[in-house]
N, C-alpha and C positions, 0 to 999 in steps of 0.2 A: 205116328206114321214113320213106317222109317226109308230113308233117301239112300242111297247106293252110292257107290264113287263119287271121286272128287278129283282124278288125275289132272285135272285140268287148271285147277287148285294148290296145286304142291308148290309150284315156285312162290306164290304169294304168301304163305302162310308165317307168321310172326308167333317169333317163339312166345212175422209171422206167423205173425206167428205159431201159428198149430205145430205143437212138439211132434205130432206125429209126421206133419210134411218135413219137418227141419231135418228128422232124423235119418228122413231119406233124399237131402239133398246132397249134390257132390261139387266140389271146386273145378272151377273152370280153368284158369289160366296159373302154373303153378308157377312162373313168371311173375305173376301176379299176386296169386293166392287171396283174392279176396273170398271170404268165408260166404258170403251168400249166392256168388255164381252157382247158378245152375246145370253143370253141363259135367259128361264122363269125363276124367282126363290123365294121363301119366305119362312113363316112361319104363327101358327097363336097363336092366343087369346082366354085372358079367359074371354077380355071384348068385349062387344058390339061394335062395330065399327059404324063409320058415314057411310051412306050409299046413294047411287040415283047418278044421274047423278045432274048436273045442267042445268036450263032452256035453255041458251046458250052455246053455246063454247068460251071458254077462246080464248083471245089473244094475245099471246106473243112478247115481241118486241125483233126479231132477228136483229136490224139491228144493224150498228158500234156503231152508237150515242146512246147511254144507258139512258145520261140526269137522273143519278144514284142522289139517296138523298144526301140533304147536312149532313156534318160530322163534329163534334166536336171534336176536341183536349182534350184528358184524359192527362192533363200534370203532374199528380203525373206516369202515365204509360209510359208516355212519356218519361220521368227523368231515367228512370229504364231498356231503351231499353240498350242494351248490345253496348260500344262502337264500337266491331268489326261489326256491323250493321248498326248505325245511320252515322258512317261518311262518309258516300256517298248519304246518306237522303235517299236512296231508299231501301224496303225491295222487296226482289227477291221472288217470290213466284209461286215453278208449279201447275201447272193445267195440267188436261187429257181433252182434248177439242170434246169429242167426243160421247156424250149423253147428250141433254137435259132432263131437266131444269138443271142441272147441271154444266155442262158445253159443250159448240159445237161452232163450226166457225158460224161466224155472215156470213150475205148477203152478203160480201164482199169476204168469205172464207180465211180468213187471222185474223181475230180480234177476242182472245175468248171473250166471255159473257155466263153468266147464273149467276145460283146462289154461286155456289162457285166462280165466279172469281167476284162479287161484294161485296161478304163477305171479299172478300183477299184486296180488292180495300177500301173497309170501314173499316177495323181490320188498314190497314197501315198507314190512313189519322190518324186515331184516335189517334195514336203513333208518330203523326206529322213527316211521312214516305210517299214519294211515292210509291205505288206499281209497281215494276216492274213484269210484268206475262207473265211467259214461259211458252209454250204450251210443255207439255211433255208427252212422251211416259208412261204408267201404270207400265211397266216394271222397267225403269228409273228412277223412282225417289229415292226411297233407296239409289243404290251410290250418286247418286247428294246429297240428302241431307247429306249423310255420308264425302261425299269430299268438303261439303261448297258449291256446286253451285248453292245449291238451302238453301236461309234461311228459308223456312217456304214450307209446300204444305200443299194446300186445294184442296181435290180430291177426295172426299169421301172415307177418308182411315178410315179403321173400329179399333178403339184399340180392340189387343190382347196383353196378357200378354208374348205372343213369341217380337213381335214391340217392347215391353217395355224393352226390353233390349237394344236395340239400339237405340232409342227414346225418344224425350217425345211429351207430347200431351196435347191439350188446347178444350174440348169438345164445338162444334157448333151445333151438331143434334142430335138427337136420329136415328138409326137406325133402319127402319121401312119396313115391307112388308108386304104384302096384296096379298089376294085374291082379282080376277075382273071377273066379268059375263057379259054377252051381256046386253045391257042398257035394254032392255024390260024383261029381264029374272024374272021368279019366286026368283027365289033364293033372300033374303033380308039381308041375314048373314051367317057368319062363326064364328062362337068364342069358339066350340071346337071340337073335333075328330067325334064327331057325325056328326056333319055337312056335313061334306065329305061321311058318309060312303052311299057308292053305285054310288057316283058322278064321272063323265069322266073329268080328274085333267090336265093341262100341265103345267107343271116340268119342269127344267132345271135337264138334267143328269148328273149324278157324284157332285150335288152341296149339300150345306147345309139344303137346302130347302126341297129337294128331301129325304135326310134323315129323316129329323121332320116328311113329311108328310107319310113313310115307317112307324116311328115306333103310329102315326095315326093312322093306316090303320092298325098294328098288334094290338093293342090297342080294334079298334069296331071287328076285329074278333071273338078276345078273348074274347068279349059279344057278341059274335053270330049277329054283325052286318052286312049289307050289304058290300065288299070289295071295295076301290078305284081302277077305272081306270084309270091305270096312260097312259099319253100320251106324246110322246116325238116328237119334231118337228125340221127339222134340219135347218127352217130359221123359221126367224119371221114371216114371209107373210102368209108361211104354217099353222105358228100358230094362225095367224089372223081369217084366211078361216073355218079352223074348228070351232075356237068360234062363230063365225058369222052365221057360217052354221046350227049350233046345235048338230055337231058331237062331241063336247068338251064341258062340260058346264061351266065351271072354268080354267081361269090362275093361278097361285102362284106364286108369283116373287117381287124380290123389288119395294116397292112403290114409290118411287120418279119418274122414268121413266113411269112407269106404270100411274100412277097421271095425268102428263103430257101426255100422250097419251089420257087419258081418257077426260080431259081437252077440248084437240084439236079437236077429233074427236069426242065425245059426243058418242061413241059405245058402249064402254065400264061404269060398274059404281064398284066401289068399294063397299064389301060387305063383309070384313074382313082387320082388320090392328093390328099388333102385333110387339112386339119386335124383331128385326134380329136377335137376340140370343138364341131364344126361348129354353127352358124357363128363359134362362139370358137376362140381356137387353144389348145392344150394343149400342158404344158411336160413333159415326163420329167425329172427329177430327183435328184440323190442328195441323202438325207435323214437328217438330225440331228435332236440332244436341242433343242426351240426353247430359245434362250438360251445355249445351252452354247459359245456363239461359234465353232464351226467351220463355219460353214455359210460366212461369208465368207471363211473359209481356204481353202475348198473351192473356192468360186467364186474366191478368184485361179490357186489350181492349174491347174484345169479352164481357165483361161482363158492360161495357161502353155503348155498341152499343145496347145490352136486354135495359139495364136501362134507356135510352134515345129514348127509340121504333124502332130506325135505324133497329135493326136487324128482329123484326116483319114485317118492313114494306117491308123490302127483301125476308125473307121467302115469305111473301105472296104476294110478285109480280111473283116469279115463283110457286106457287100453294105448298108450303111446308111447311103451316102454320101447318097441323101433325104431323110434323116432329122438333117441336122447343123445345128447352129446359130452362127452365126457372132461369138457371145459366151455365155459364161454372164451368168445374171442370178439375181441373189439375190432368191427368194421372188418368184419372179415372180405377176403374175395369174394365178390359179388357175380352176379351173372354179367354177359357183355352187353352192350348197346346192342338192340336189337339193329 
């Protein structure tokens, strides 16, 4: 069903597993970014974005056997992992298993894969470390990492500068979200508040997304523009039907899920991509015990894997070449205290 405005709402606003439902799930809070939220959500740009579908549909290989690239030994990175770490050779690393490309249970429903668990499986080799990967709850990981169970997670955790007090963090993506229109739609861009005005929007309610595109939408008022209709859908299928239908002309929501959907089904095409922070940018991250020194182990791995292509060749076997960054940075600028 879908619910209509929320003006009423704007000031308070703070910024399975069946493969078939995972792949059409989307993240809710990119503040947040936990991978199993259910809800539309993004931001947008002051640049032009890549746009269209592609000729085909992509295809991803869900199964156990990954058949993942070969990995190099950084043995100056190596030398540097933290002894309470290496002396079991294995670095522990969770994962939220529960949205592609990302991460979600393979064909066997038991084995994660995606892109963050081949990032955690290539960051460990490179540190001449087995990866060990625990499937973990989005909730969960904070204490585990805070009590040692967990030495590192890749899980699309977004740094904020609230994390960075208990944390540290070794940056692997840019945080990205995008508007998507139905693949034959007019629409060819979004990259700023004009864009939107007069258009039928669906939003994730209560999320960060929903906020940027409220103060949007006050924004073309305020030039006597046409108003966003905003649309809220209480499952994804709902929100499917409508874009599909022509009842909804735009999703906003994070782009990695989204990407992937678009990918698969060829429905959808991307026609805006911006920073998750808008207008700060947002760093995804794999995340440590703060202090326990592997966050700059991590960051030279991670910057091991860029320099050697490994990490290019990952992003872009799940469709998140977008989304890459052209170094890691330790404990980068994070988002602010809501």
């Amino acid at each position: 069903m879908v619910r209509q405005s929320l003006k009423s709402r704007a000031g308070a606003l703070k910024p399975g597993v069946g493969l078939a439902l995972a792949a059409t799930s989307l993240l809710a809070l990119s503040a947040c970014s936990d991978p199993g939220a259910a809800a539309a959500g993004g931001a947008a740009s002051s640049k032009a974005p890549a746009t269209a579908g592609t000729s085909a549909a992509k295809t991803f290989n869900l199964t156990p056997e990954q058949d993942r690239f070969t990995v190099t030994v950084d043995e100056a990175a190596a030398a540097q992992v933290p002894e309470a770490i290496k002396k079991d050779g294995k670095l522990t690393v969770a994962v939220s298993p529960f949205a592609p490309p990302l991460a979600v249970y393979a064909t066997d429903n038991k084995t994660p894969v995606g892109n963050e668990v081949d990032i955690a499986v290539a960051l460990a080799q490179t540190l001449g470390l087995e990866a060990e990967i625990v499937p973990t709850a989005w909730a969960d990981w904070p204490l585990g990492v805070e009590s040692g169970k967990y030495e590192a997670v890749l899980s699309n955790v977004t740094v904020t500068e609230e994390r960075k007090l208990k944390f540290d963090f070794a940056s692997y993506r840019d945080d990205k979200l995008g508007f998507y229109a139905k693949s034959d739609s007019g629409i060819t861009k979004v990259e700023s508040a004009a864009d939107v005005a007069g258009k039928r929007v669906i939003v994730g309610s209560g999320t960060n997304q929903e906020s940027i595109l409220l103060r949007w939408d006050e924004e073309n008022k305020a030039k006597g523009l046409k108003p966003v209709e905003f649309q809220y859908y209480d499952d994804d299928s709902a929100s499917n039907l409508a874009l599909q239908s022509g009842r909804a002309d735009l999703t906003f929501g994070p782009n990695a899920t989204a990407a992937y959907k678009a990918a698969t089904d060829q429905k959808t095409k991307l026609v805006g991509l911006v920073d998750g922070g808008w207008p700060l940018k947002a760093s995804i991250a794999a995340t440590t015990k703060k202090g326990n020194g592997f966050a700059a182990v991590a960051q030279a791995g991670l910057n091991h894997l860029i320099e050697d292509g490994t990490y290019g060749k990952i992003l872009d076997r799940w469709g998140l070449s977008s989304e890459a960054v052209a170094k890691s940075e330790l404990n980068p600028a994070g988002l602010p205290k809501s």
